[in-house]
TORFITOR-64840 format. One line per field, with one value per residue: residue number from 1; residue in three letters; z, y, x of N, C-alpha, C, O, CB in turn. Coordinates in Angstrom, 3 decimals. Glycine has a CB too. Layout:
# TORFITOR-64840
n [NUM / ...]
res [ALA / ...]
n_z [Z / ...]
n_y [Y / ...]
n_x [X / ...]
ca_z [Z / ...]
ca_y [Y / ...]
ca_x [X / ...]
c_z [Z / ...]
c_y [Y / ...]
c_x [X / ...]
o_z [Z / ...]
o_y [Y / ...]
o_x [X / ...]
cb_z [Z / ...]
cb_y [Y / ...]
cb_x [X / ...]
END
This chain:
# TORFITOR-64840
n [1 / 2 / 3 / 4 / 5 / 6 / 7 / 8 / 9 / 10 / 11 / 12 / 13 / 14 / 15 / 16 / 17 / 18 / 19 / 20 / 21 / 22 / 23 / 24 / 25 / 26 / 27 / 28 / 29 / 30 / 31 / 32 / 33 / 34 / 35 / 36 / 37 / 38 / 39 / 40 / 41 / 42 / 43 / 44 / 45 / 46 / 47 / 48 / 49 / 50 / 51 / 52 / 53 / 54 / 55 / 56 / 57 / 58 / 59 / 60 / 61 / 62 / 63 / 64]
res [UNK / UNK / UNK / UNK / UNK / UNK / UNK / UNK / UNK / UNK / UNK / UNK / UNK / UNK / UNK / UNK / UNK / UNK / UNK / UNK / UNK / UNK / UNK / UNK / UNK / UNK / UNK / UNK / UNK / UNK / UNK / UNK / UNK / UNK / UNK / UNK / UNK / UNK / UNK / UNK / UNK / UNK / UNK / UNK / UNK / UNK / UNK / UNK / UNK / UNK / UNK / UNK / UNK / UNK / UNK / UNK / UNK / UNK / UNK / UNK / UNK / UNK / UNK / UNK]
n_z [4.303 / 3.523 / 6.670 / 7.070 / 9.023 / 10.741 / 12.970 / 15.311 / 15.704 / 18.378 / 19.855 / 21.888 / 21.170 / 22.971 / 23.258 / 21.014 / 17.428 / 15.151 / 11.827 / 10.865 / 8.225 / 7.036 / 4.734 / 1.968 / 3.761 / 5.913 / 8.744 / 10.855 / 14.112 / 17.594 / 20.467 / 22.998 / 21.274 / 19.815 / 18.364 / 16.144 / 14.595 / 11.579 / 11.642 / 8.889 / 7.236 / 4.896 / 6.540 / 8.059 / 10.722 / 11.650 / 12.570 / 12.145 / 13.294 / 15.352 / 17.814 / 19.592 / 19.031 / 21.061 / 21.409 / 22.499 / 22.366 / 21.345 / 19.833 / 18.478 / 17.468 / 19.612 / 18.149 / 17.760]
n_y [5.235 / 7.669 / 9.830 / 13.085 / 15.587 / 18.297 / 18.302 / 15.703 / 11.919 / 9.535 / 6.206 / 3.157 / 0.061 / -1.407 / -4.170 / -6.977 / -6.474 / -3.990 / -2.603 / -0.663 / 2.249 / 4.493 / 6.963 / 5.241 / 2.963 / -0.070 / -1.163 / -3.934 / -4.182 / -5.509 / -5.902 / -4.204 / -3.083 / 0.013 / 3.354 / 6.371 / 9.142 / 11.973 / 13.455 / 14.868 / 13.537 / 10.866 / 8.824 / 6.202 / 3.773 / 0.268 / -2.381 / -5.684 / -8.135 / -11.156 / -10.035 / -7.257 / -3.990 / -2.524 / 0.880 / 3.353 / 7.057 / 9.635 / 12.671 / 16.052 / 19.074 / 19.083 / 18.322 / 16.311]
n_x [5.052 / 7.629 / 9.498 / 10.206 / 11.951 / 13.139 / 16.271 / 17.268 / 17.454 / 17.176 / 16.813 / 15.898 / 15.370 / 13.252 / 11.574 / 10.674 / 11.057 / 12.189 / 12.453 / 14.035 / 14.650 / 16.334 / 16.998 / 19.117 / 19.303 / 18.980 / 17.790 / 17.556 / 16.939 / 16.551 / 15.706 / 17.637 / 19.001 / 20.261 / 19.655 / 20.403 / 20.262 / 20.226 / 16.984 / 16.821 / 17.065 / 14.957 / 12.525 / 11.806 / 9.714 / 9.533 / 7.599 / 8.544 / 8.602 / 6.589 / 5.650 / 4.122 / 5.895 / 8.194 / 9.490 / 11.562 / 12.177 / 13.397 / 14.019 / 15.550 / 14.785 / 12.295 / 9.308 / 7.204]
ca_z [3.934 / 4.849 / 7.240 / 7.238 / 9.528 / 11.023 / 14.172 / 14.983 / 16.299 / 18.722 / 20.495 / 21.968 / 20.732 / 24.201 / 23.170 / 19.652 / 15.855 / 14.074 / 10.604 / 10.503 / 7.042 / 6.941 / 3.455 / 1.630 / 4.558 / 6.339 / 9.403 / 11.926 / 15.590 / 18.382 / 22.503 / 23.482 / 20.348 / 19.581 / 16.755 / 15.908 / 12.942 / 11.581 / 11.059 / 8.188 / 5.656 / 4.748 / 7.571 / 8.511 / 11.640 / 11.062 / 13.542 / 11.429 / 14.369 / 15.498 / 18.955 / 19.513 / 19.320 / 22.026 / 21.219 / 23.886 / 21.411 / 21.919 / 19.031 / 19.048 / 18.674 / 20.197 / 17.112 / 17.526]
ca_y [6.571 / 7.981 / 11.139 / 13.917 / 16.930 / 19.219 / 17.620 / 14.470 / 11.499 / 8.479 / 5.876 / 2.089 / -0.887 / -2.437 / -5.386 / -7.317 / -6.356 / -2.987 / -2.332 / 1.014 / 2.804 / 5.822 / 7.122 / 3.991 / 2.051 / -0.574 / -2.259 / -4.549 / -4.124 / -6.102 / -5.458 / -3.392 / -2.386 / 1.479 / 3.485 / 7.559 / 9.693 / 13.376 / 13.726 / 15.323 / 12.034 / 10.298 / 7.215 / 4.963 / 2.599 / -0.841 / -3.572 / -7.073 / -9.641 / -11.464 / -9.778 / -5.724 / -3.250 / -0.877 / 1.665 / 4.128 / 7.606 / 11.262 / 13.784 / 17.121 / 19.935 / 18.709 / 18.537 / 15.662]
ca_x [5.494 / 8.907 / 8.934 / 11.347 / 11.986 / 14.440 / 16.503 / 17.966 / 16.283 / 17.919 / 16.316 / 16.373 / 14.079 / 12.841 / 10.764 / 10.616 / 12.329 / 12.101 / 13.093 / 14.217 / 14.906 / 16.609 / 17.345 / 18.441 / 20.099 / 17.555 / 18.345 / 16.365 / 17.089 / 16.123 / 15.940 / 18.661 / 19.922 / 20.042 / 19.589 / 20.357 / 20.124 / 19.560 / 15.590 / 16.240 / 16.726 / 13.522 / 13.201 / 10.854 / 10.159 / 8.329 / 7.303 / 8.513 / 8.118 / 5.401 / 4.930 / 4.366 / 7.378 / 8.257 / 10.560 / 12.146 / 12.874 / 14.052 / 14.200 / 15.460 / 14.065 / 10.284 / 8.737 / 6.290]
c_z [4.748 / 4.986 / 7.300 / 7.911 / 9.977 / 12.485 / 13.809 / 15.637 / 16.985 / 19.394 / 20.570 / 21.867 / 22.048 / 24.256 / 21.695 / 18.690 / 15.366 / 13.076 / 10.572 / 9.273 / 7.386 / 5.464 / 2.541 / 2.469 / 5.423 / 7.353 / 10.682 / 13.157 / 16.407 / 20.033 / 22.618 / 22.270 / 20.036 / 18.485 / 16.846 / 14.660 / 12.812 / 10.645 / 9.796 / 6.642 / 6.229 / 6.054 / 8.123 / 9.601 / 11.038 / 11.569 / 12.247 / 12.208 / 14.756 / 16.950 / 18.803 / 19.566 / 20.403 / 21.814 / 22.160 / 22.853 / 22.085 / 20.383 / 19.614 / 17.555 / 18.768 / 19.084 / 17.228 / 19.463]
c_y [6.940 / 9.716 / 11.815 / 15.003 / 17.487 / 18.030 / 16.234 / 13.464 / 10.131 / 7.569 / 4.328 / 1.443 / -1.575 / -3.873 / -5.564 / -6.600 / -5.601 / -3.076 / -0.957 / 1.311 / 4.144 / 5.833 / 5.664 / 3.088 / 1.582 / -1.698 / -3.001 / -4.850 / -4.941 / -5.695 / -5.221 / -2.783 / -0.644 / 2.051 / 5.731 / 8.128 / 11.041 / 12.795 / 13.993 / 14.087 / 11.511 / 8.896 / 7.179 / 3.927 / 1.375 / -1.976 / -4.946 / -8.012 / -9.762 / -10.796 / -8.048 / -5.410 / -2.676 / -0.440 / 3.151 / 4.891 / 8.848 / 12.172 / 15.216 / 17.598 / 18.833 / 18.765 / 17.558 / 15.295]
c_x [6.734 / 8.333 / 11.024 / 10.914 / 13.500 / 14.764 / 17.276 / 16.966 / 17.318 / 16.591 / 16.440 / 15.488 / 13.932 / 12.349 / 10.436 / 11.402 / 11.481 / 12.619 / 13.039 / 15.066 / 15.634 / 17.478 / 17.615 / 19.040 / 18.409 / 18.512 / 17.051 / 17.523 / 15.866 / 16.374 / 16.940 / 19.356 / 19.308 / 20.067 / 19.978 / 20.671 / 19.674 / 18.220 / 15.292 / 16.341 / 15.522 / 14.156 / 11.641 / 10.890 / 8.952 / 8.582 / 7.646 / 8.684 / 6.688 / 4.779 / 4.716 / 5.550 / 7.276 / 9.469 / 10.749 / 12.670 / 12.826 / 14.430 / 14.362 / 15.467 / 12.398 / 9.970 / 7.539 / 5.666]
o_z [5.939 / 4.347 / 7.439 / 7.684 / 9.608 / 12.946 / 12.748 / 16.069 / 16.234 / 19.467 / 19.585 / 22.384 / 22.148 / 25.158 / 21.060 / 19.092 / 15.081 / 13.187 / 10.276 / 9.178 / 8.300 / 5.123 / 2.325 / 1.807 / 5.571 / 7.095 / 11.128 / 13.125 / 16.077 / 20.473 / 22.301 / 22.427 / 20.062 / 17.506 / 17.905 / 13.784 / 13.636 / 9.609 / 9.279 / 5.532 / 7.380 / 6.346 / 8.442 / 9.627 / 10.325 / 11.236 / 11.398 / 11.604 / 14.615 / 17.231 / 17.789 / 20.019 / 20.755 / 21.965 / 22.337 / 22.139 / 23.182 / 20.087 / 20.616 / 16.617 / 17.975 / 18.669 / 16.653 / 19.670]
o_y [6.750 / 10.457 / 11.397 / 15.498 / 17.140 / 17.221 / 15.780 / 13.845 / 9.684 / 8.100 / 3.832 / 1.900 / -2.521 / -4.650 / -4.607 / -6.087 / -5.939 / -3.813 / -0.253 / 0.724 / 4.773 / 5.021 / 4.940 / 2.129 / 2.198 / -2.539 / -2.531 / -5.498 / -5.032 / -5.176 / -6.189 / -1.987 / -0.280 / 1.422 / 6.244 / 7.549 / 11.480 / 12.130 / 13.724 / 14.000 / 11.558 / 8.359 / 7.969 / 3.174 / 1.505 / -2.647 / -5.044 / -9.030 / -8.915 / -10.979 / -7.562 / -6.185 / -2.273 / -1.145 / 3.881 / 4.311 / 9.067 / 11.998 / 15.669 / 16.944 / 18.115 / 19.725 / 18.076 / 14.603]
o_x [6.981 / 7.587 / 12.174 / 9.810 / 14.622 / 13.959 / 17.705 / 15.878 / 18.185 / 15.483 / 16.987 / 14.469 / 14.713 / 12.664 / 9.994 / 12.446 / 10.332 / 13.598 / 12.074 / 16.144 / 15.102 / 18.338 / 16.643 / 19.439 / 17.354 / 19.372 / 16.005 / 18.569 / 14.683 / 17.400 / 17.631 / 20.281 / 18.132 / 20.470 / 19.617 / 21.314 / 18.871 / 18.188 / 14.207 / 15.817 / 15.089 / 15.224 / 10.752 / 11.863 / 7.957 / 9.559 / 6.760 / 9.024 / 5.805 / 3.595 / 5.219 / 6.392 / 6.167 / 10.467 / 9.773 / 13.488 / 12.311 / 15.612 / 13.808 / 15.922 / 11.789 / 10.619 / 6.582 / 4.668]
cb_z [4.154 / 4.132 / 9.350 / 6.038 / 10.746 / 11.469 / 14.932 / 15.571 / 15.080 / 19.764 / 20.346 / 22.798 / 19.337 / 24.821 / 24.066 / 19.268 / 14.607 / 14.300 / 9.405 / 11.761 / 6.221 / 8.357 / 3.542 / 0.191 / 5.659 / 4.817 / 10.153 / 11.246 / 16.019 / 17.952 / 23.824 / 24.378 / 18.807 / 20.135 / 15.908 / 16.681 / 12.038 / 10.768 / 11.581 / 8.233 / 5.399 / 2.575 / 9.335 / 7.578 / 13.630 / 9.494 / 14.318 / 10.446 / 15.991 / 15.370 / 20.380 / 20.451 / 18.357 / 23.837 / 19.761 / 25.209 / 19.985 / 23.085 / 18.213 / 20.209 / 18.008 / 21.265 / 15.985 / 16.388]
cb_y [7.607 / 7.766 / 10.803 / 14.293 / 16.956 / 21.440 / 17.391 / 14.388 / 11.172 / 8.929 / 6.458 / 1.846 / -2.081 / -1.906 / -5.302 / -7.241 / -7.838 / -1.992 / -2.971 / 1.853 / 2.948 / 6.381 / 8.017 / 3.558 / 2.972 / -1.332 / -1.571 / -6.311 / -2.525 / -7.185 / -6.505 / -4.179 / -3.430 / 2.146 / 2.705 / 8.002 / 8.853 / 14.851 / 14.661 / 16.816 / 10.241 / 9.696 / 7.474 / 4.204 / 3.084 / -1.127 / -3.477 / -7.297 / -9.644 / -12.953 / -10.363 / -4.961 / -2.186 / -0.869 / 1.915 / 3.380 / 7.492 / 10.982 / 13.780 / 17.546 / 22.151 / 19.877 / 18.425 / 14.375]
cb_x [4.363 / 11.258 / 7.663 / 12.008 / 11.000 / 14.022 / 15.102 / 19.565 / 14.752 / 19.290 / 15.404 / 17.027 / 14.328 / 11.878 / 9.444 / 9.399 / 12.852 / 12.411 / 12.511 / 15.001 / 13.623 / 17.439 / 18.569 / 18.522 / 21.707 / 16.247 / 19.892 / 15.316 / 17.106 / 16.502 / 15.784 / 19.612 / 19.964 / 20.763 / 17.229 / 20.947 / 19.033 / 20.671 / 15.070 / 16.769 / 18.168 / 12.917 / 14.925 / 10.807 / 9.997 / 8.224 / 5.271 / 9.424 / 8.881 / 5.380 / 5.809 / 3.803 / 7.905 / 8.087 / 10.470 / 13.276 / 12.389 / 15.980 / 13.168 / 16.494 / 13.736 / 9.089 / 9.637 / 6.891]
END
């Protein structure tokens, strides 16, 4: 499911490969790469490697 809200949202993939969606752009990041975007397009994060993700994020306003 994609999520939308008010705000923006940044943050850096620490460990393993995200696929992040936002509206219709789709990219896969890996350890150190960064990512930011306004909240309010539909977007999606999604673990596609074989180990866990960790992702390091910051939205504003506080919302979640």
């Amino acid at each position: 499911a994609m999520l939308s809200h008010d705000g923006e949202e940044g943050g850096v993939v620490v460990q393993g490969r995200v696929e992040i969606t936002v509206g219709d752009q789709v990219r896969v990041l890996g350890p150190g790469e960064a990512y930011y975007f306004e909240s309010r397009q539909p977007h999606r994060f999604r673990n596609v490697g074989d180990e866990n993700a960790v992702i390091v994020s910051a939205n504003t306003p506080p919302t979640f």
